[in-house]
C-alpha positions as CSV (number, residue, x, y, z in Angstrom):
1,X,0.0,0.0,0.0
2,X,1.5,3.7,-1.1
3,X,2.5,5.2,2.1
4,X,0.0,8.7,2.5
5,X,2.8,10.5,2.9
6,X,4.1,10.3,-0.7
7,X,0.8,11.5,-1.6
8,X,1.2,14.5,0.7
9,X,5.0,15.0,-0.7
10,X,3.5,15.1,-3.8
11,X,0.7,17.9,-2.9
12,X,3.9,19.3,-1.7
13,X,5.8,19.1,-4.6
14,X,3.1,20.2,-7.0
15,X,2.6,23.3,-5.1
16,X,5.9,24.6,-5.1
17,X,5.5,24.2,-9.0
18,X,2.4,26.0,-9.1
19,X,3.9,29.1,-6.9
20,X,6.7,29.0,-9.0
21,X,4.9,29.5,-12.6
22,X,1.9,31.8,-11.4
23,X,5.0,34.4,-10.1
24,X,4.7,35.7,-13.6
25,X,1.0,36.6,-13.7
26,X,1.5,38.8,-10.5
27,X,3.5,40.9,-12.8
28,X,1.9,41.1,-15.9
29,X,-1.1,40.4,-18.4
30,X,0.1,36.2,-19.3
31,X,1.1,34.8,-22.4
32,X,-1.0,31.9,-24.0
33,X,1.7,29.6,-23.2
34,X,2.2,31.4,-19.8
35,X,-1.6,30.6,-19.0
36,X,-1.1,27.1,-20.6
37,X,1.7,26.2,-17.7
38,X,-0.2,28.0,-14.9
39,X,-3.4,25.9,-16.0
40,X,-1.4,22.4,-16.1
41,X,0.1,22.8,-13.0
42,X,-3.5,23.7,-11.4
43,X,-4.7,20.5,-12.8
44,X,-1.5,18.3,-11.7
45,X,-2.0,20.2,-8.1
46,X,-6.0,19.1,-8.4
47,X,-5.0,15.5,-9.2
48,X,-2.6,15.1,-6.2
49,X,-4.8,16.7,-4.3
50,X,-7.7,14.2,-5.1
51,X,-4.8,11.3,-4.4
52,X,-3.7,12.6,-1.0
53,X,-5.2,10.7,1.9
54,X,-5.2,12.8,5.1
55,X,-2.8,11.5,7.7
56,X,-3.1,12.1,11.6
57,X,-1.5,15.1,12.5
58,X,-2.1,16.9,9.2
59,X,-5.4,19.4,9.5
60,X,-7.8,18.4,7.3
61,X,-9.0,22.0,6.8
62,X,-5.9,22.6,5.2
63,X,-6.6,20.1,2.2
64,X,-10.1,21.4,2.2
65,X,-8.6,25.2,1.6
66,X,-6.2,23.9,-0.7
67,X,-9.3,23.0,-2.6
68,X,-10.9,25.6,-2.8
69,X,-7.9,27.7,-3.6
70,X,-7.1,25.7,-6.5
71,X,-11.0,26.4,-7.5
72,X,-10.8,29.8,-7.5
73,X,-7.6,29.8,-9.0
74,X,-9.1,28.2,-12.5
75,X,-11.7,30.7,-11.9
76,X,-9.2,33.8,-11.7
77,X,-7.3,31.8,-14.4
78,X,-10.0,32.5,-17.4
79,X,-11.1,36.4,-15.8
80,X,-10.9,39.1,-18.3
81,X,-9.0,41.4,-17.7
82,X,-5.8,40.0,-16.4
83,X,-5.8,41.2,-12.6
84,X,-2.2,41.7,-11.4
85,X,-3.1,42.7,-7.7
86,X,-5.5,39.4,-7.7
87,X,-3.1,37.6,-9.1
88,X,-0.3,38.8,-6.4
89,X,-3.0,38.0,-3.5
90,X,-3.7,34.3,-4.5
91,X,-0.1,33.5,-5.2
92,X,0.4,34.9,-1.4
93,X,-1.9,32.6,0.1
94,X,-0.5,29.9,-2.1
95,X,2.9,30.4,0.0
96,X,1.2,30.1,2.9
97,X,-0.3,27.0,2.1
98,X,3.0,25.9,1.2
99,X,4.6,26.2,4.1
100,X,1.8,25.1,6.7
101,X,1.4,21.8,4.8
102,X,5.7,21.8,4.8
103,X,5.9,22.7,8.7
104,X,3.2,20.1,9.5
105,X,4.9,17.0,7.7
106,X,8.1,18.6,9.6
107,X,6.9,18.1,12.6
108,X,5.9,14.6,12.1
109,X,7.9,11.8,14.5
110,X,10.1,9.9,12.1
111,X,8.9,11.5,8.9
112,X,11.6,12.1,5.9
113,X,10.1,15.4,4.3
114,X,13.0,14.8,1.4
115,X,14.7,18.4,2.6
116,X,12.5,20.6,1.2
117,X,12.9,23.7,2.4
118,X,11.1,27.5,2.1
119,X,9.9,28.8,-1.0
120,X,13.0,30.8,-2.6
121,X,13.3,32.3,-5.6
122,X,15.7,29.6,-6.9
123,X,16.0,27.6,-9.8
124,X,18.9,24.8,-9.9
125,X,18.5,24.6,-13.8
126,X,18.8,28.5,-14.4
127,X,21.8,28.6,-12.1
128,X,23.1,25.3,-14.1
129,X,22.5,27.5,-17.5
130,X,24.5,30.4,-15.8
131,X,27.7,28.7,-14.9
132,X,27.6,26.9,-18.3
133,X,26.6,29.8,-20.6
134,X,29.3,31.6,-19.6
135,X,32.3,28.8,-19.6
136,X,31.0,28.4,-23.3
137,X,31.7,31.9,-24.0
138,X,34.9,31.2,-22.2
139,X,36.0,28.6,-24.2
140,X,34.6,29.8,-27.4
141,X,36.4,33.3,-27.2
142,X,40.1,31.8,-26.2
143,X,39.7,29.1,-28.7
144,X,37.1,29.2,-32.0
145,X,36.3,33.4,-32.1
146,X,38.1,36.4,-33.0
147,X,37.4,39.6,-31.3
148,X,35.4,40.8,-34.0
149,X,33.8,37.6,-34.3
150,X,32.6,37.8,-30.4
151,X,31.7,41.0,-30.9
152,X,29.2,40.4,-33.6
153,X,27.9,36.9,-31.9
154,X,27.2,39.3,-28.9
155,X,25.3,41.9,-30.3
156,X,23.1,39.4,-32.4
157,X,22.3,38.3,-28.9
158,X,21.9,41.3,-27.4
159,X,19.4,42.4,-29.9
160,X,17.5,39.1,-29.6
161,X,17.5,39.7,-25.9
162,X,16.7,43.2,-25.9
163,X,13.6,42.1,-28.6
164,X,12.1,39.8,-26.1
165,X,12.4,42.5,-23.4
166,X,9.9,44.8,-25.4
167,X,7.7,41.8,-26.9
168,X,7.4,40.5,-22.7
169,X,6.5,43.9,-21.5
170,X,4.2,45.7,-24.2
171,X,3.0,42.3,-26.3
172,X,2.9,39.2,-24.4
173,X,0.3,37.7,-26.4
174,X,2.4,37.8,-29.4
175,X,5.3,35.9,-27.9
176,X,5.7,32.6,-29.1
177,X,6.5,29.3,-26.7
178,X,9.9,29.2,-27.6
179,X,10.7,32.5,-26.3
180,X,8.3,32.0,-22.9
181,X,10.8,29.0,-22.6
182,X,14.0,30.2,-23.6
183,X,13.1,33.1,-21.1
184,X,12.2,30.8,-18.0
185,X,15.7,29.4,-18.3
186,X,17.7,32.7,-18.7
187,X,16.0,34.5,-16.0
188,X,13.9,34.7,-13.2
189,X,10.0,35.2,-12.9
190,X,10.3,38.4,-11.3
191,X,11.9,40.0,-14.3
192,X,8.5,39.4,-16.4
193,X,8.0,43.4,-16.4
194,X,11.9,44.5,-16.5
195,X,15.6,44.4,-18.5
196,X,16.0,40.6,-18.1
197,X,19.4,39.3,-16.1
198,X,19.9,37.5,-19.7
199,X,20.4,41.0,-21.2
200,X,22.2,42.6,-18.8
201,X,24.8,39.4,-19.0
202,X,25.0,39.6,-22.9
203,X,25.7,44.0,-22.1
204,X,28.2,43.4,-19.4
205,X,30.0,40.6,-22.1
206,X,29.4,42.8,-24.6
207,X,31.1,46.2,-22.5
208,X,33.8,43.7,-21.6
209,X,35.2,42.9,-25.1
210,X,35.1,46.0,-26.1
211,X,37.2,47.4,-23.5
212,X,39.0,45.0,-22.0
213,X,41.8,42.9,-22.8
214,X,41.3,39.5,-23.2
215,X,42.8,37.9,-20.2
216,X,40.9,40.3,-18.3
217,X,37.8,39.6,-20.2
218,X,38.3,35.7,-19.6
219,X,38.8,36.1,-16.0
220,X,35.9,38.7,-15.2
221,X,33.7,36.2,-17.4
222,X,34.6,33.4,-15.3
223,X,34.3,35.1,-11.7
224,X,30.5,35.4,-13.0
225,X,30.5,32.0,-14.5
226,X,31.3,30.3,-11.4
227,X,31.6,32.2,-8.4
228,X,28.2,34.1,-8.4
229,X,26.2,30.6,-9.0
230,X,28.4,28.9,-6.1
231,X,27.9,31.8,-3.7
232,X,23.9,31.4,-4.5
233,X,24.3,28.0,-4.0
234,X,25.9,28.2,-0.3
235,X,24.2,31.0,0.5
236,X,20.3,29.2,0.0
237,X,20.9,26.0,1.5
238,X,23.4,27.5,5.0
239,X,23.1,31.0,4.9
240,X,21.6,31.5,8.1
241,X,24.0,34.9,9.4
242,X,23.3,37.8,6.8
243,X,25.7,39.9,6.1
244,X,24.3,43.1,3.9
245,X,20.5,43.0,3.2
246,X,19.5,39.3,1.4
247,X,23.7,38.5,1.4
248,X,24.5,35.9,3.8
249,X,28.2,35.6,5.3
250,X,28.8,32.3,3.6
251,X,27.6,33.0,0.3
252,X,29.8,36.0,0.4
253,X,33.0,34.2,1.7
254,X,32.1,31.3,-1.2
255,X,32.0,33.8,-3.8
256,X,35.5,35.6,-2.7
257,X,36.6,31.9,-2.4
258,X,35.9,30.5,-5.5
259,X,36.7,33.7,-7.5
260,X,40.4,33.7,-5.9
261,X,41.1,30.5,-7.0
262,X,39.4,31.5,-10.4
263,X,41.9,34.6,-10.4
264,X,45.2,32.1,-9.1
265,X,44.9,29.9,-12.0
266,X,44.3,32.2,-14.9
267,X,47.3,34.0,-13.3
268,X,49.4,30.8,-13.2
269,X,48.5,30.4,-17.3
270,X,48.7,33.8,-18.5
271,X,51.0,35.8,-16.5
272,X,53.8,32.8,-15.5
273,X,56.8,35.0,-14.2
274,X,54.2,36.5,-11.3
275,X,55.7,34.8,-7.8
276,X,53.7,33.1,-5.5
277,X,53.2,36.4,-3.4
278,X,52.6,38.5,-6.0
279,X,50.1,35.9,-7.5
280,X,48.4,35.8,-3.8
281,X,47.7,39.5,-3.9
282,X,46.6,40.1,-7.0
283,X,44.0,37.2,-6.8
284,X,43.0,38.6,-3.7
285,X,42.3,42.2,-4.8
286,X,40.4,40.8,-8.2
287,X,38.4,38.7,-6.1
288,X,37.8,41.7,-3.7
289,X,36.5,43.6,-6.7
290,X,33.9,40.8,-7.6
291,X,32.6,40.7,-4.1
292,X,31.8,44.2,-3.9
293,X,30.0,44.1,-6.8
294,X,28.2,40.7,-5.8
295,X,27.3,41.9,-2.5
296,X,25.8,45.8,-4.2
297,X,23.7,43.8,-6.6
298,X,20.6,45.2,-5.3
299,X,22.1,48.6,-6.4
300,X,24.1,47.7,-9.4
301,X,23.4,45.0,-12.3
302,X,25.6,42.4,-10.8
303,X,25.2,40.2,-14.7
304,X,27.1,42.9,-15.6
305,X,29.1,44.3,-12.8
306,X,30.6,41.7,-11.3
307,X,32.2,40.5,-14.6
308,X,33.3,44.6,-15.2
309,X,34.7,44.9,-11.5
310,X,37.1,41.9,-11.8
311,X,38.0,42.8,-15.1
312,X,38.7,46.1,-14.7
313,X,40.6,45.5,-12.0
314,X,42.5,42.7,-13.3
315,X,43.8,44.7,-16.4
316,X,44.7,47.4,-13.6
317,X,46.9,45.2,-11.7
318,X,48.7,43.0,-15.1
C-alpha cells in the first residue's frame, strides 16, 4: 500500500511548482503559453490533491482550503481582464499554504520530508544554464572566435534579448512558446515586467570585449560564471547569518573563495613569471572587486558588474 505521505510530498511538490509559474501573472497580463503552464500545474495540483489521503496530525482543513484555492484559481485563471493585484493575492496565500502543509509533515515523529525547504526564488537549472553559458563563452572566445567575431555573436544576442524584453512587457500575447521558454531558463519570474538578467549578462560581455583585454575579459567572465552561481548556492541551502540586506556571510566568503582560486589559475596560465606572493595578492584584490560588486547587486546590475569589476581591475593590476 503507497505510504500517504508520498501523496502529501506530492501535494507538496506540486505546489511549489504552481507558486513558481503563477509568479509571472502577478507581474503582468500572461502569455498563452504562460496561461497554458499556470493551467497544467493547477490541474496536476488538483490531481494530487484528489490522491492525498489525510494522515493524523495533518489538519484536514488545510486540504479542504487547498481545494478551494485551486478552485478559484481556475476561476481567476479565465477572468478578463488580467488582474495583477489578484493575481499577487492568490499567489500569497498559495505560500502560505506551502509552508503550513511543509511545517506540518516537519513536525511529524520519524517522517523524511525529502529536505525541502522554504519557497526561494531559486531555480537549480537557471543557475546550471549560468555557470555553463558563460564557460561556453569562455572557451569559445580563447579558442574558436576572433574579437570581431565575439563581438558580432554578442550583439546578435543582445538584440534578440533586448527584442524579447519589449515583446514581454508591451505584447505578451504575441510571444511565441519558444521565447516564454527560452526566457524561464535565462531569467527569473520576477523579471517578467523588467531588463532581463539574460540582457544585462549579454551587455556586461558585450562592454567587456570592447574594452577589455582578453585575459581580463576571460577572467571577469569566469568570476561570474562560477563564483556568483556557487555563492547562490551556499548562500540558500546554510546561509543563516546575513551579512548586507539578502547576502548571507557564507555566500559571500564562497564567492570571494571560489573567484580567488578562479583569479590564481588564470594567473598561473597567462601571466607565468608573477611569484607566489605577487600571485596571492593580485587574486585577492580581483576577487575583492567581484565581491563588492556581488554583494551591491541590489544597487548595481551584478550580470554585468561583477564580470566589469574583476576585469577592470585585473587589467589594472597586469
Amino acid at each position: 500500500m503507497p505510504d500517504p505521505g508520498d501523496a502529501e510530498l506530492s501535494v507538496l511538490d506540486a505546489l511549489h511548482e504552481l507558486v513558481d509559474v503563477s509568479q509571472a501573472l502577478g507581474l503582468h497580463a500572461p502569455s498563452p503559453t504562460e496561461r497554458e503552464q499556470v493551467h497544467a500545474k493547477l490541474e496536476a495540483l488538483r490531481e494530487h490533491l484528489a490522491r492525498a489521503r489525510v494522515r493524523t496530525g495533518t489538519p484536514a482543513t488545510l486540504h479542504d482550503q487547498l481545494h478551494r484555492r485551486v478552485e478559484a484559481l481556475v476561476r481567476l485563471l479565465a477572468e478578463q481582464p488580467h488582474s495583477i493585484e489578484r493575481w499577487r493575492e492568490a499567489r500569497a496565500s498559495l505560500v502560505e499554504c506551502y509552508e503550513e502543509l511543509r511545517g506540518s509533515l516537519r513536525s511529524r515523529p520519524g517522517f523524511d520530508h525529502g529536505g525541502r525547504r522554504r519557497i526561494k526564488p531559486h531555480n537549480l537549472r537557471r543557475t546550471l544554464f549560468h555557470a555553463g553559458s558563460g564557460i561556453a563563452w569562455a572557451f569559445a572566445y580563447e579558442v574558436w572566435l576572433e574579437r570581431w567575431q565575439m563581438l558580432l555573436a554578442l550583439v546578435a544576442f543582445l538584440v534578440l534579448f533586448v527584442t524579447d524584453d519589449v515583446m514581454r512587457r508591451w505584447f505578451p500575447d504575441r510571444r511565441g512558446r519558444f521565447a516564454v521558454t527560452v526566457f524561464q531558463l535565462l531569467s527569473r519570474p520576477s523579471e517578467s515586467a523588467k531588463i532581463a538578467s539574460s540582457t544585462w549578462y549579454t551587455a556586461g560581455m558585450l562592454v567587456g570585449v570592447l574594452v577589455l583585454p582578453s585575459h581580463a575579459f576571460l577572467l571577469g567572465l569566469l568570476v561570474l560564471a562560477l563564483a556568483d552561481p556557487a555563492a547562490a548556492l551556499v548562500g540558500r541551502r546554510f546561509g543563516r547569518h546575513k551579512l548586507y540586506r539578502d547576502k548571507s556571510m557564507i555566500g559571500t566568503a564562497t564567492f570571494f573563495v571560489v573567484a580567488m582560486a578562479i583569479a590564481m589559475v588564470l594567473l598561473a596560465m597567462r601571466v607565468p613569471g608573477l611569484g607566489p606572493q605577487a600571485r596571492l595578492g593580485t587574486a585577492a584584490l580581483i576577487a575583492l572587486a567581484g565581491t563588492i560588486a556581488e554583494l551591491l547587486g541590489d544597487h548595481l546590475q551584478d550580470n554585468a558588474s561583477i564580470l566589469l569589476a574583476t576585469g577592470i581591475t585585473a587589467a589594472l593590476l597586469l
